[in-house]
C-alpha positions as CSV (number, residue, x, y, z in Angstrom):
1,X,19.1,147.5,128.7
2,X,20.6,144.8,131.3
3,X,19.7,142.3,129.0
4,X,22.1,143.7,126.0
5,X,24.7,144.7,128.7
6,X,24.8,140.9,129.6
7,X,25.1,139.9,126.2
8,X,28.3,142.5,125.5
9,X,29.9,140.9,128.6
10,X,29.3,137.6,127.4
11,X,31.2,138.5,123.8
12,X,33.8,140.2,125.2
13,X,34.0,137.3,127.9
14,X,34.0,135.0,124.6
15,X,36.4,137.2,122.7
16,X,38.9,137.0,125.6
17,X,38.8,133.7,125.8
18,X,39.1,132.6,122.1
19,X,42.8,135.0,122.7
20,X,43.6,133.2,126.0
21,X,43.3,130.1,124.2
22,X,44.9,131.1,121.0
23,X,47.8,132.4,123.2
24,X,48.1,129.5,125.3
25,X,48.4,127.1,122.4
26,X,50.9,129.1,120.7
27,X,53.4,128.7,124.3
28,X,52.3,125.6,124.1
29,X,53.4,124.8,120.5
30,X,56.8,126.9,121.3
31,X,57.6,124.8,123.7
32,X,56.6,121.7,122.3
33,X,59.4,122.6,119.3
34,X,61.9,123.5,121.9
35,X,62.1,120.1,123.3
36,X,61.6,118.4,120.2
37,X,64.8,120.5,118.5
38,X,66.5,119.6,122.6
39,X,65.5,115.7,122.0
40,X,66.7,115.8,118.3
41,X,70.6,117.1,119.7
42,X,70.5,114.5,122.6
43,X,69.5,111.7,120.0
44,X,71.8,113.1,117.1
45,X,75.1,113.8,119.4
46,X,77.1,111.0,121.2
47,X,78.4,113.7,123.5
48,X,75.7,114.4,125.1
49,X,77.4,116.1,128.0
50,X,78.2,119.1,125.9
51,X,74.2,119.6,125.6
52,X,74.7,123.1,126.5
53,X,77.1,124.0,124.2
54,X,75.0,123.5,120.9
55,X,71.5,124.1,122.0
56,X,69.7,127.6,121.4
57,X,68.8,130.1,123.9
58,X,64.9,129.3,124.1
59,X,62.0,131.8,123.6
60,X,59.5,131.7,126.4
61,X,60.8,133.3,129.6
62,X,60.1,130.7,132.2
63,X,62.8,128.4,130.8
64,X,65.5,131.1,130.1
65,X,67.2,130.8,134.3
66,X,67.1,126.9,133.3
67,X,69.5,127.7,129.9
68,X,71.4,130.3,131.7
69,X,71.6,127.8,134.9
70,X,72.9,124.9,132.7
71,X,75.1,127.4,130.9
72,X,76.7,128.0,134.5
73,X,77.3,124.5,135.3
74,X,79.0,123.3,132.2
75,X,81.3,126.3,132.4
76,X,82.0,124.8,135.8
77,X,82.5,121.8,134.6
78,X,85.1,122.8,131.5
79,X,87.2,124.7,134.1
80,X,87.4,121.6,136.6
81,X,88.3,119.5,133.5
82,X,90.9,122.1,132.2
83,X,92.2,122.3,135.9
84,X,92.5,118.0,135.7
85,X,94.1,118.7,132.4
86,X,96.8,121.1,133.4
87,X,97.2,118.7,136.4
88,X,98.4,115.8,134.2
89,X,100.0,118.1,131.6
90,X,102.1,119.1,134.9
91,X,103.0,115.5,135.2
92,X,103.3,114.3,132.0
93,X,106.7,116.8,131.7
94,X,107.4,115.5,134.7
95,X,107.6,112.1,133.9
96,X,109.5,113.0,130.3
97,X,112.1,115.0,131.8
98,X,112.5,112.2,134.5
99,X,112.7,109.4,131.1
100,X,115.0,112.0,129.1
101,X,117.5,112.2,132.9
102,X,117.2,108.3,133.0
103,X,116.9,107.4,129.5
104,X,118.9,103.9,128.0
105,X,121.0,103.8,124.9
106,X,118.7,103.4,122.1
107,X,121.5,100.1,121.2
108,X,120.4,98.5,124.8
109,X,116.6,99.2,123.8
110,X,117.3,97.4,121.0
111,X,119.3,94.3,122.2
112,X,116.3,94.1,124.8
113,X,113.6,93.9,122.2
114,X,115.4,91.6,120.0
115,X,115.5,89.4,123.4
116,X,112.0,89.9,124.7
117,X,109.2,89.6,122.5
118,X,106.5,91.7,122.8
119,X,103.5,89.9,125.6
120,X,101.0,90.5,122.0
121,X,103.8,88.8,119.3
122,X,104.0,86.1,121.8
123,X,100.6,85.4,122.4
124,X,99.8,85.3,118.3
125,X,103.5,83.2,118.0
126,X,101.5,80.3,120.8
127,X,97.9,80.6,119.3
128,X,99.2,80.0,115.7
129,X,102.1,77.1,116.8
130,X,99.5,75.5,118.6
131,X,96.5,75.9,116.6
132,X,95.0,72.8,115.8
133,X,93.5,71.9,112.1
134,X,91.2,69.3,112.0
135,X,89.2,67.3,109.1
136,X,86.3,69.8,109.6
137,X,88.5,73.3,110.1
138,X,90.8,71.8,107.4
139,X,87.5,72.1,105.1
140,X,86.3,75.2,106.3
141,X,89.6,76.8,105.1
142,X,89.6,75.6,102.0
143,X,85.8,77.0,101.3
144,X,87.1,80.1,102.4
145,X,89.9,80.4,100.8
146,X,88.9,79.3,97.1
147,X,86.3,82.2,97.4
148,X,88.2,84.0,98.8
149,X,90.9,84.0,95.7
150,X,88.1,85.2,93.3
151,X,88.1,88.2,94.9
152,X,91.8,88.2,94.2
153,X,92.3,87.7,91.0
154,X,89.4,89.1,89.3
155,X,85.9,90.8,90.4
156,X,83.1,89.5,92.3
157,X,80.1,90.8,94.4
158,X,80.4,87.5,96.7
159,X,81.4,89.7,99.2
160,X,80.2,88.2,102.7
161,X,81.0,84.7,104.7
162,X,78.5,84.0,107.7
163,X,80.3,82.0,110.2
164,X,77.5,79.8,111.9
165,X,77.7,77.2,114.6
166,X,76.6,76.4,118.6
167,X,77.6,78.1,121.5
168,X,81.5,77.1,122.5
169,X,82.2,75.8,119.0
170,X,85.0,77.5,118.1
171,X,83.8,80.5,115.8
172,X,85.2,83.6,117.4
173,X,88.8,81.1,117.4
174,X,88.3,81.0,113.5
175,X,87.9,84.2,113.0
176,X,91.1,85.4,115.0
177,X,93.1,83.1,113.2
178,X,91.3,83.8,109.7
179,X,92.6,87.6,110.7
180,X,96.4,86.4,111.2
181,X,96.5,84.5,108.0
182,X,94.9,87.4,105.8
183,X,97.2,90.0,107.6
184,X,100.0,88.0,107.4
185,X,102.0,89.9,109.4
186,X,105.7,88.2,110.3
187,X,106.3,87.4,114.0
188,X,109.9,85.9,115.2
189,X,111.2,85.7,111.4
190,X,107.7,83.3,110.0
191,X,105.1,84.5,107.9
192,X,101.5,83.8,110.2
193,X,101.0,81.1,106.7
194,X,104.3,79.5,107.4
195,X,102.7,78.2,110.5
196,X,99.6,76.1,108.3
197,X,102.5,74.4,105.6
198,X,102.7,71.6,107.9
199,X,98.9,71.8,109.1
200,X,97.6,72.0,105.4
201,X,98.0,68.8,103.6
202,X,96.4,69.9,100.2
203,X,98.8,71.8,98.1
204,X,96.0,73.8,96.5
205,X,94.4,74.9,99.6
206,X,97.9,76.5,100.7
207,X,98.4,78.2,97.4
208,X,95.5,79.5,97.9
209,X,95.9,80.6,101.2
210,X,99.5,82.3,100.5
211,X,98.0,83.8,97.3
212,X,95.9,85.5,100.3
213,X,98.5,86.2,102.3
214,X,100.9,88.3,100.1
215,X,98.0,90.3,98.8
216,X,97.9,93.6,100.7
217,X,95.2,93.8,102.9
218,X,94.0,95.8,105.9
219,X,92.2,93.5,108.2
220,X,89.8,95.0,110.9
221,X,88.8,92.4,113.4
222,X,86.2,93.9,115.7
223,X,84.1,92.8,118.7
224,X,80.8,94.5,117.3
225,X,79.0,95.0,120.8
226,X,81.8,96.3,122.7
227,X,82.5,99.0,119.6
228,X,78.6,99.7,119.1
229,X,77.8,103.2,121.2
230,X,75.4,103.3,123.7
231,X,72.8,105.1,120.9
232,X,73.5,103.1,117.7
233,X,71.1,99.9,118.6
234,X,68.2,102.7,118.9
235,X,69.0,103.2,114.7
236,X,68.3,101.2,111.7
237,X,71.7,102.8,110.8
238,X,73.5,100.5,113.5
239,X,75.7,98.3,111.7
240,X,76.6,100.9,109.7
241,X,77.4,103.1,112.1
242,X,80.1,100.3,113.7
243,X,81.5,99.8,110.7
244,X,82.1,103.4,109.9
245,X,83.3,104.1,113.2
246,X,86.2,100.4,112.9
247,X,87.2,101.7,109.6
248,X,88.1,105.5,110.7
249,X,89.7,104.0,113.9
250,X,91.9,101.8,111.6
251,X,93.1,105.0,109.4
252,X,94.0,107.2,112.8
253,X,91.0,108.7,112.2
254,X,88.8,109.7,115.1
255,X,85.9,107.1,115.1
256,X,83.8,108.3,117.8
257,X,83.2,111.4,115.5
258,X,82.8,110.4,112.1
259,X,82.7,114.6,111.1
260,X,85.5,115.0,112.9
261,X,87.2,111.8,110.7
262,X,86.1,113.5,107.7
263,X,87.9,116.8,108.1
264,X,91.1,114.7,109.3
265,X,90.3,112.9,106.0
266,X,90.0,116.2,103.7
267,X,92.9,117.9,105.6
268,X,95.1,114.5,104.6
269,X,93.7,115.0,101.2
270,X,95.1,118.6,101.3
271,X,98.4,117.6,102.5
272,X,97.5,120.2,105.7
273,X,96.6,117.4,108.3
274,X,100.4,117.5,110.3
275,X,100.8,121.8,110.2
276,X,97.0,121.5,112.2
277,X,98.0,118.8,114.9
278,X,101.3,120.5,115.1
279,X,99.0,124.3,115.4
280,X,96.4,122.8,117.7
281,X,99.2,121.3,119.6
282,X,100.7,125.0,120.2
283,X,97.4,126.3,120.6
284,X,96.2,124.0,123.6
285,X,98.6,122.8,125.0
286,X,97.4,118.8,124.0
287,X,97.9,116.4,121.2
288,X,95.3,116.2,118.7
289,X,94.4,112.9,119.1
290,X,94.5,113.0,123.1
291,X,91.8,115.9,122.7
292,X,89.8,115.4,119.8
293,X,86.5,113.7,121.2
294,X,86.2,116.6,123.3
295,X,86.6,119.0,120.8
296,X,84.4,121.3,121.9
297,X,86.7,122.2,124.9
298,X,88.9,123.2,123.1
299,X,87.0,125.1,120.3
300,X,90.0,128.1,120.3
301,X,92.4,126.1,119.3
302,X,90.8,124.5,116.9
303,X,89.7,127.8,115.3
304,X,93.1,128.5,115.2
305,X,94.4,125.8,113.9
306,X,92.2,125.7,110.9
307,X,93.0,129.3,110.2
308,X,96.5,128.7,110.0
309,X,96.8,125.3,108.1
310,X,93.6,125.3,105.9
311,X,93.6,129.6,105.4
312,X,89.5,129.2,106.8
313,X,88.7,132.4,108.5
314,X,88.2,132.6,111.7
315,X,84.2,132.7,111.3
316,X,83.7,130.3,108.8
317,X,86.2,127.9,111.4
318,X,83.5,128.8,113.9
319,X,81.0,128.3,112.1
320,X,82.0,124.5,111.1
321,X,82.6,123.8,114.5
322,X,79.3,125.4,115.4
323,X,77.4,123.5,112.8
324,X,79.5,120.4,111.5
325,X,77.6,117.7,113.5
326,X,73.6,118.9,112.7
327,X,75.0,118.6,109.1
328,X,76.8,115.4,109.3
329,X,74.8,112.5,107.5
330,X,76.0,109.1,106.2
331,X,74.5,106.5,104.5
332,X,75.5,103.2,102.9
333,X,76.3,104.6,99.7
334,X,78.5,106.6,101.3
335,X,80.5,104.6,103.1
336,X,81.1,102.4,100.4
337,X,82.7,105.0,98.2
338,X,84.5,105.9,101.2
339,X,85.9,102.7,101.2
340,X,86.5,102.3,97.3
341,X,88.3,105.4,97.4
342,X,90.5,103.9,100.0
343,X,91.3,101.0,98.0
344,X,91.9,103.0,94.9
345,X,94.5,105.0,96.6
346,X,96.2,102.2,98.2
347,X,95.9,100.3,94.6
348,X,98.2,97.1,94.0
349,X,94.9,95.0,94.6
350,X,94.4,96.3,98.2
351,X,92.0,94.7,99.7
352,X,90.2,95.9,103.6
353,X,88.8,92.9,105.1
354,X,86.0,93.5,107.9
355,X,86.0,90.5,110.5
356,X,83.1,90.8,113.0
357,X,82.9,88.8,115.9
358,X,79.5,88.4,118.0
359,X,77.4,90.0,114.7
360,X,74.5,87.0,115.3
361,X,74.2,88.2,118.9
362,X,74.2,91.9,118.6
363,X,71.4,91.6,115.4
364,X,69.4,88.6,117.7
365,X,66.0,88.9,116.0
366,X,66.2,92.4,114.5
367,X,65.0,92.0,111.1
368,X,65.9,95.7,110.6
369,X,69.8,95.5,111.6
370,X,69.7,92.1,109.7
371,X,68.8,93.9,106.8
372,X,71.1,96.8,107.5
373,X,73.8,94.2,107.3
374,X,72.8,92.5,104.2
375,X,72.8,96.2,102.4
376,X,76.1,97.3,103.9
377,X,77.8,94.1,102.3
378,X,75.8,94.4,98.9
379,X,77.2,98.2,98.3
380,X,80.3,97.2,99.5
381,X,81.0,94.2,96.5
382,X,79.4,97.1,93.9
């Protein structure tokens, strides 16, 4: 009858429908994951222009040309870079042929240094002749310093000074010259503590500041925002991330790419790290360090060079390079027993002194970074 035709239609009507829908929301949910996995790499990665090269081919068909499209234009975009690269390859033999043609006696270099100081040796040579010690700073130094020797001579998890004071007041000053005096580095035949004999009128306070100064140390002294990457504010990791990145930067390691630092790391471990540079260097063309942050460019040579100085095959180099950042991680923890280790191998009492300038201003009212900060300096006097 009409009536039970009508009511067929209307199923099959509903049935279609119900498979519509349930198809619609699956393409919905694919793509959903697709440009969650996309926003994931652009959050995780600080190259973000090499977008293309780590992303997956995506499954629904209308975005496929897009892939393929981007594919095309970074492809363009490595060749023009390669092409800007040859360019000043071209002229970087240029110019050393033109210094080896032209080149001084190595005696006249040296009669010229002895004569002209460095614009950097003189600068430090001025600050510390003409810094000025008052009552107050005379004070401050010796709170510094007498904490400062119990990390010397035995062990202590009083690991952290907060320099604190108004706008124009002198802090970022202190801190500079607190770096000279820890590092102690000699400039025009004076140890930077030979300057502050004269300046310091209690005995104890310069014993306790040359007890300081002949201990080995590594001092960073770092301008937090201007090292901070455009992404790390966006993390509760932040501070860490800047510290991470200052303390790789002061081994030669590559600090934009912590990964990257810890295969440099592992390779120096292995005794293997000069036979790569020297194969990548053969390979591309480049220096190591010159070509590193861009790594992926040159993803042959690194291949290669890992083959032949670490004995990976040729897939599993591929595969680290393909993989190595998703599966990067750090945590505090971490980084601390990075730095221990460090230490341990440098033994004599080294000591690696973190000096951050600007740290009230980049945390401002962030209770999360403060926090951040406050944990990186507890593991770090564990």
């Amino acid at each position: 009858s009409s009536g039970n035709t009508f009511e067929v239609i209307k199923i099959i009507w509903i049935t279609w429908g119900m498979v519509l829908s349930m198809y619609l929301l699956h393409e919905y949910k694919t793509i959903e994951k697709h440009f969650y996995k996309l926003n994931k790499y652009i959050e995780n990665t600080d190259k973000k222009y090499l977008l293309s090269e780590i992303i997956e081919q995506p499954k629904y068909i209308e975005a496929i040309p897009y892939y393929y499209i981007l594919k095309k234009a970074s492809k363009s975009m490595r060749e023009e870079i390669n092409t800007i690269k040859n360019q000043k390859k071209d002229y970087k033999e240029y110019i050393e042929k033109w210094i080896h043609e032209v080149k001084t006696p190595i005696s006249a270099i040296k009669l010229i240094e002895e004569n002209n100081k460095t614009s950097t040796s003189r600068l430090v040579l001025q600050e510390l002749e003409e810094y000025v010690l008052t009552d107050e700073l005379g004070q401050h130094f010796d709170t510094f310093f007498e904490n400062y020797k119990k990390g010397i001579v035995a062990n202590t998890d009083k690991m952290g000074v907060w320099i604190s004071g108004f706008f124009g007041s002198g802090k970022s000053h202190f801190l500079k010259i607190l770096s000279y005096l820890l590092e102690n580095k000699e400039i025009d035949g004076k140890r930077a503590i030979d300057f502050f004999e004269t300046k310091i009128k209690d005995p104890m306070v310069l014993a306790d500041m040359q007890k300081a100064g002949n201990t080995s140390t590594d001092v960073i002294l770092f301008n937090i925002d201007s090292k901070s990457e455009s992404n790390y504010k966006t993390s509760k990791d932040a501070i860490l991330k800047v510290f991470n990145k200052v303390f790789d930067e002061m081994q030669g390691y590559c600090g934009v790419l912590p990964w990257v630092a810890d295969l440099e790391r592992q390779m120096v471990k292995e005794g293997v790290y000069d036979k790569f540079k020297q194969v990548f260097k053969e390979e591309s063309g480049y220096e190591w360090a010159e070509s590193r942050e861009d790594i992926f460019y040159e993803g042959d040579a690194v291949v290669a060079a890992l083959n032949k100085a670490r004995g990976m095959s040729e897939e599993a180099a591929n595969n680290w390079l393909e993989k190595a950042d998703g599966n990067y991680s750090l945590s505090i923890e971490k980084f601390a027993k990075k730095v221990n280790e460090y230490i341990e191998i440098k033994g004599h009492n080294h000591h690696v002194v973190f000096l951050v300038d600007e740290i009230g201003q980049y945390i401002g009212d962030d209770s999360g970074l403060m926090l951040n900060l406050q944990t990186v300096v507890e593991d770090l006097g564990i």
